[in-house]
C-alpha positions in Angstrom: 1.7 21.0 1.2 2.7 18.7 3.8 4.4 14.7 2.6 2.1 12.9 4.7 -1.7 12.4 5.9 -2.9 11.5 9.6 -6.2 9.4 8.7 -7.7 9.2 12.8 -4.9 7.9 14.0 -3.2 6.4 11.0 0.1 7.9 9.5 0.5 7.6 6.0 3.6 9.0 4.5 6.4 7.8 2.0 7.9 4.9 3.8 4.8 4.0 6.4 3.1 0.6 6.6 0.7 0.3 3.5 -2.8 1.6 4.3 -5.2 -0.7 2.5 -8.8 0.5 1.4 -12.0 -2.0 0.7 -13.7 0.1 -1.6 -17.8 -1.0 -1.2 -18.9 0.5 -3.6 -22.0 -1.0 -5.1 -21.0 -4.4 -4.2 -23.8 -4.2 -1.5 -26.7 -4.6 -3.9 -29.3 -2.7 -2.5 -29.3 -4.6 0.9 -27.8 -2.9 4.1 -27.1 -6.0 5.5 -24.5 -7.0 3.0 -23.4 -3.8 3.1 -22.9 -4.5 6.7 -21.3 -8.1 6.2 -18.9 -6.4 4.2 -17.6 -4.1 6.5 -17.1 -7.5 8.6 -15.5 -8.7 5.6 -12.9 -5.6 5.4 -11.9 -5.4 9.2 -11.5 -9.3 9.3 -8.8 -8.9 6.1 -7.0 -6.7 8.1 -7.8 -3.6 5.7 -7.5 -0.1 7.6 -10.7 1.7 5.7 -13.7 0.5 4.8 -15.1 3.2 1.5 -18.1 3.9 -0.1 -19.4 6.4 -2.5 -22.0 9.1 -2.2 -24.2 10.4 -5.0 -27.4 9.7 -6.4 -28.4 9.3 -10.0 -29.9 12.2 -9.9 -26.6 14.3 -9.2 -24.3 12.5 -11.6 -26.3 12.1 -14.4 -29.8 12.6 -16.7 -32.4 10.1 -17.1 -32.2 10.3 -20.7 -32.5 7.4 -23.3 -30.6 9.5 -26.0 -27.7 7.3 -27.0 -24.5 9.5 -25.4 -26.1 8.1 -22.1 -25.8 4.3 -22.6 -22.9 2.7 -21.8 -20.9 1.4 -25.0 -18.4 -1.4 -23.4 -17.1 -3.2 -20.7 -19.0 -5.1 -17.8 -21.9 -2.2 -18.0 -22.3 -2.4 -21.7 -26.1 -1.2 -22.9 -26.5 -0.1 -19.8 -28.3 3.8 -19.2 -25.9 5.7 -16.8 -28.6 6.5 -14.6 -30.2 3.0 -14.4 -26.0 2.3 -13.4 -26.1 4.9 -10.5 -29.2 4.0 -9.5 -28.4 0.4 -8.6 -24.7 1.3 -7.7 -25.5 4.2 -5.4 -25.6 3.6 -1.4 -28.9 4.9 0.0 -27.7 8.2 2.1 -30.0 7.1 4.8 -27.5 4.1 5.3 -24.6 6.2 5.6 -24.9 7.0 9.3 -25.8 3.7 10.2 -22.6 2.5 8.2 -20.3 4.9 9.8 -21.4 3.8 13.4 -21.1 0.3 12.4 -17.3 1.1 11.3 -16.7 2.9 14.2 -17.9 0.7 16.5 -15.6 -2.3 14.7 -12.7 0.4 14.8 -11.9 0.5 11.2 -11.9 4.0 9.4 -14.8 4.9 7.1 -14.7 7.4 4.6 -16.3 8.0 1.2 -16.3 9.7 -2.3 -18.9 12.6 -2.8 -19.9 13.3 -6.4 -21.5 17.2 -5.5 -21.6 19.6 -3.0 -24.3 17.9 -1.3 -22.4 14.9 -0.4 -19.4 17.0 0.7 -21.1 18.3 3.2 -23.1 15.4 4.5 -20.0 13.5 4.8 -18.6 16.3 6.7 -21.4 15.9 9.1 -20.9 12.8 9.4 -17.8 13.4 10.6 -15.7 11.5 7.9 -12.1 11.5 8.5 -11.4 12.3 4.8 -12.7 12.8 1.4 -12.0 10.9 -1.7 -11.8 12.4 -5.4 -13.2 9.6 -7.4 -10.6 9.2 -10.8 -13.4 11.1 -13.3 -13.2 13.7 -10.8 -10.5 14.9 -10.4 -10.7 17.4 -13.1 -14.1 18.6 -11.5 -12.5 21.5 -9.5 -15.4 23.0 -8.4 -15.7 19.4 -6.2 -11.9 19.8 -5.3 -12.4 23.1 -4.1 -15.6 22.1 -1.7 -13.7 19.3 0.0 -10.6 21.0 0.4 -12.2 23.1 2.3 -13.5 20.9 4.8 -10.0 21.2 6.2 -9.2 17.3 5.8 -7.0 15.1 4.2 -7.7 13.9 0.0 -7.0 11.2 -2.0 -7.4 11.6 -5.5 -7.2 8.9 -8.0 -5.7 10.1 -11.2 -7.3 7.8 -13.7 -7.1 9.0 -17.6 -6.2 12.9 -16.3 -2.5 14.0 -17.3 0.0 15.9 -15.4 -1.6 19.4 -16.2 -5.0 18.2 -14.4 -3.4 16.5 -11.9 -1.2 19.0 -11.1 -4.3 21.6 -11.1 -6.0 19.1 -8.7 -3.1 19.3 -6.6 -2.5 23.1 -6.9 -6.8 23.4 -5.4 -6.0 21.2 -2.7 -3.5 23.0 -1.1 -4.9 26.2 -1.7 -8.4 26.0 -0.3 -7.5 23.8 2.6 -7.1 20.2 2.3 -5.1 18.7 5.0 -2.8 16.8 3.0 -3.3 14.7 0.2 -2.5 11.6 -1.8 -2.4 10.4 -5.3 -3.4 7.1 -6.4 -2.4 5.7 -9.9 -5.5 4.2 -11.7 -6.6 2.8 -14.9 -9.8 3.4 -15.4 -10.7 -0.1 -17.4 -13.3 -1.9 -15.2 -11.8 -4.6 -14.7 -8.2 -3.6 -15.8 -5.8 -5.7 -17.4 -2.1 -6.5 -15.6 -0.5 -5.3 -19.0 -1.7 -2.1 -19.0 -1.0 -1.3 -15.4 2.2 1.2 -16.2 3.4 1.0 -13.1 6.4 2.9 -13.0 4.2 5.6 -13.5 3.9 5.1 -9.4 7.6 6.6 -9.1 7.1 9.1 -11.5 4.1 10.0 -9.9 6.3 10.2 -6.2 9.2 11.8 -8.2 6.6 14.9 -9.6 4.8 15.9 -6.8 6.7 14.9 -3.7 3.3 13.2 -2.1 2.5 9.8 -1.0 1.1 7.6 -3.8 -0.8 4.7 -3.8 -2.8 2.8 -7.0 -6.7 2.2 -6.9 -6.5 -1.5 -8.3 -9.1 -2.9 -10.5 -6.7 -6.2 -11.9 -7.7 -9.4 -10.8 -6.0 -11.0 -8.0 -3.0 -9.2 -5.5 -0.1 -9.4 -8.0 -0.7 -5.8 -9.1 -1.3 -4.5 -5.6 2.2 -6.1 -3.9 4.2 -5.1 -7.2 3.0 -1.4 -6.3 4.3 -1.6 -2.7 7.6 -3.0 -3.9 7.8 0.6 -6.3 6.5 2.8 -3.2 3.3 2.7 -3.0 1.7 3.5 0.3 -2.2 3.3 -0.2 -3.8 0.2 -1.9 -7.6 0.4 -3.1 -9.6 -2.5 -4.0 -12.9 -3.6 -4.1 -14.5 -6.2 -1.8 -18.0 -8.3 -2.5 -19.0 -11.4 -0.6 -19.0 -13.4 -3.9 -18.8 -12.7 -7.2 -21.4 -15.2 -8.1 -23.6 -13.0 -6.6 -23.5 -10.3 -9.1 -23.3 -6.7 -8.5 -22.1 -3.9 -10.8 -18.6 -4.1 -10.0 -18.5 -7.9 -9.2 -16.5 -9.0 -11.9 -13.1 -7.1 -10.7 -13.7 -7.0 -7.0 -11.8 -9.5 -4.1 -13.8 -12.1 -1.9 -12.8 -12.0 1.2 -10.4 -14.6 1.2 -8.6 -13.0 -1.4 -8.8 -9.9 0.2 -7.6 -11.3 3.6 -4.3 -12.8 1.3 -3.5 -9.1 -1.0 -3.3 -7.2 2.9 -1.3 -9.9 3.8 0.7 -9.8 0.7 0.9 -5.6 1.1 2.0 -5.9 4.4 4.6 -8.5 4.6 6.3 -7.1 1.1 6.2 -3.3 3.0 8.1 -5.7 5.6 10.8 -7.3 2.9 11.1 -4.2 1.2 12.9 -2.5 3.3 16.3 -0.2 2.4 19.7 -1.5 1.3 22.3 -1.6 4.2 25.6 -2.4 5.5 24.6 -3.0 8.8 23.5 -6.3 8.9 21.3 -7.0 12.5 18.5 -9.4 13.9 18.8 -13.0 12.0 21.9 -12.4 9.6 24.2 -10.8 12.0 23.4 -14.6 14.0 23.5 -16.5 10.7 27.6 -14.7 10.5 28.2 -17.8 12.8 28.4 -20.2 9.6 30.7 -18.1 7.3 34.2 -18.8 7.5 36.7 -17.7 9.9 40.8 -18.6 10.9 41.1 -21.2 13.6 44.6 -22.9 15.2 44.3 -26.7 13.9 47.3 -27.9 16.1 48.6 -27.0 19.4 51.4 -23.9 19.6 53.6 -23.0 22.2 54.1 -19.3 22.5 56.3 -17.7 20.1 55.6 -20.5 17.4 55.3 -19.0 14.2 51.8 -19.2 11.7 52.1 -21.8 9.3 49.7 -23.2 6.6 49.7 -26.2 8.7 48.7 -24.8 12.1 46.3 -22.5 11.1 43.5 -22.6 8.6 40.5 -20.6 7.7 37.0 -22.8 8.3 33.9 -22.8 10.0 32.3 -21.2 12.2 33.0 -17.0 11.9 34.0 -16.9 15.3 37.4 -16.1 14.4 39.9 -13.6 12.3 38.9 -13.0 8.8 39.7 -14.9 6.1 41.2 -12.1 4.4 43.7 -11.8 7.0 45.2 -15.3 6.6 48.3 -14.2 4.2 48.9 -11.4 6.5 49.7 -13.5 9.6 51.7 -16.0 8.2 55.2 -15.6 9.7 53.7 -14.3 12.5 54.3 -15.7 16.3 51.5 -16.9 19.1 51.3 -14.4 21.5 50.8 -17.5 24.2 49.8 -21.2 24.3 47.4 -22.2 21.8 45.0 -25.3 21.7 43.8 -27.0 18.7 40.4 -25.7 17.5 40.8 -22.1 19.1 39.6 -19.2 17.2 42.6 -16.7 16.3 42.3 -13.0 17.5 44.7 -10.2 17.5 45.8 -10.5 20.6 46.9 -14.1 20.4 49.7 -12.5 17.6 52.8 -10.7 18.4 52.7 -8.0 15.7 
């Protein structure tokens, strides 16, 4: 399996600018033209890829009262499942109007189908790629469907361990996929900076040899730009208007602002997080001028010898090393020297 995915025109690989995902989700609530605002929302933050997610209630879930359908927990807690994925869900008949509208504001749109169904209406829809939701990823059946669409994944890992996700991975580049990625998740809606684990981002990168990227539910960027600093090359988050104004995932999604500030954030710590070198270039090879160097501090007539007293090492570094100072004491001027002239090899007879 190839180590990196071409979303339209967008490289994402190991060491590649951070591709940053507004996850809509059901943040929209039930009105296309939020749903719409928030695509506005998404390209004016910068973010690369505006998501949404495909199902119905009727393909996730039962409309059953029975008790192992109600929601025990969390922001959603009493809740039926399908009276959840009925409010959540985006109407399919929105879909094309959504993916024109991205289009046409040139930012990538994409989704997560639940079935079979919504693999292939997405396809026909002409999405760039498929993601497997983090309770999916175990459905290989689902895996199977949109690796065979012949387009790039990202799977969010969530609770699974490495034998599912490594079966995930193994179906995906057997039946297809075009690449694929692996986001680190915990599945806590919202989820709590201290149970993040994010190392397990490197381990993740160490394992499988693909690019990883975490599907963030904390609060806030701090999570998001840690993740970059560890390698992280895809960031998913939420995006609502306001939380005030409710929603089912309102409570641990970004208002614009915010969201405007974490791709921000992503991007400029990509920037800053760059590798360890010797070869120091652009401003600190300039800033070199302020570091010491050896200078002549009185006139010398050739053939005068280097003393402490007409020679000493200050700034600016436009001269000899400092570490050469011992080393041409006892030495001789090579020609007339003025007072305040930087010393260079060829001004020594050796």
């Amino acid at each position: 399996m190839k180590k990196e995915l071409v979303i339209n025109d967008k490289k994402i690989g190991f060491n590649t600018e951070p591709y940053i995902i507004a996850e809509l989700s059901g943040n929209h609530n039930g009105d296309i033209n939020r749903a719409i605002k928030l695509i506005d929302a998404a390209v004016a933050s910068g973010a690369n890829a505006i998501k949404l997610q495909t199902y119905t209630a009727d393909t996730l879930t039962i409309d059953s009262n029975r008790s192992e359908f109600i929601v025990k927990g969390g922001p959603w807690s009493g809740q039926k499942l399908y009276d959840l994925y009925k409010q959540a869900s985006t109407p399919w008949d929105w879909h094309p109007i959504i993916f024109q509208y991205a289009k046409k504001k040139n930012i990538h749109c994409f989704s997560s189908p639940f079935d079979d169904s919504a693999v292939d209406f997405l396809n026909s829809l002409s999405a760039p790629a498929y993601k497997i939701a983090s309770f999916e990823i175990v459905d290989i059946p689902l895996i199977k469907k949109a690796s065979s669409k012949n387009k790039p994944l990202i799977m969010s890992t969530g609770v699974a361990d490495y034998n599912e996700i490594s079966e995930a991975c193994d179906t995906a580049s057997n039946f297809g996929a075009d690449g694929y990625a692996l986001l680190h998740c915990i599945s806590d809606y919202p989820s709590h900076t201290k149970d993040m684990k994010l190392k397990t981002i490197q381990e993740l990168k160490s394992h499988f040899n693909v690019p990883i990227g975490l599907s963030d539910h904390t609060i806030g960027s701090t999570v998001a730009v840690a993740a970059i600093t560890l390698g992280a090359t895809i960031i998913e988050k939420h995006i609502t208007l306001s939380r005030l104004d409710g929603g089912p995932d309102s409570t641990f999604s970004s208002e614009p602002d915010e969201f405007k500030k974490l791709v921000q954030d992503c991007k400029n710590i990509f920037k800053a997080n760059t590798s360890a070198s010797n070869n120091v270039s652009g401003a600190s090879k300039s800033n070199a001028i302020f570091r010491r160097s050896i200078f002549v501090v009185k006139d010398m007539k050739k053939g005068e010898v280097f003393n402490k007293d007409n020679i000493r090492s200050i700034r600016p570094g436009l001269g000899l090393k400092p570490k050469f100072f011992d080393e041409i004491l006892g030495k001789k001027a090579s020609m007339d020297l003025e007072r305040g002239e930087p010393l260079s090899w060829k001004k020594i007879i050796n």
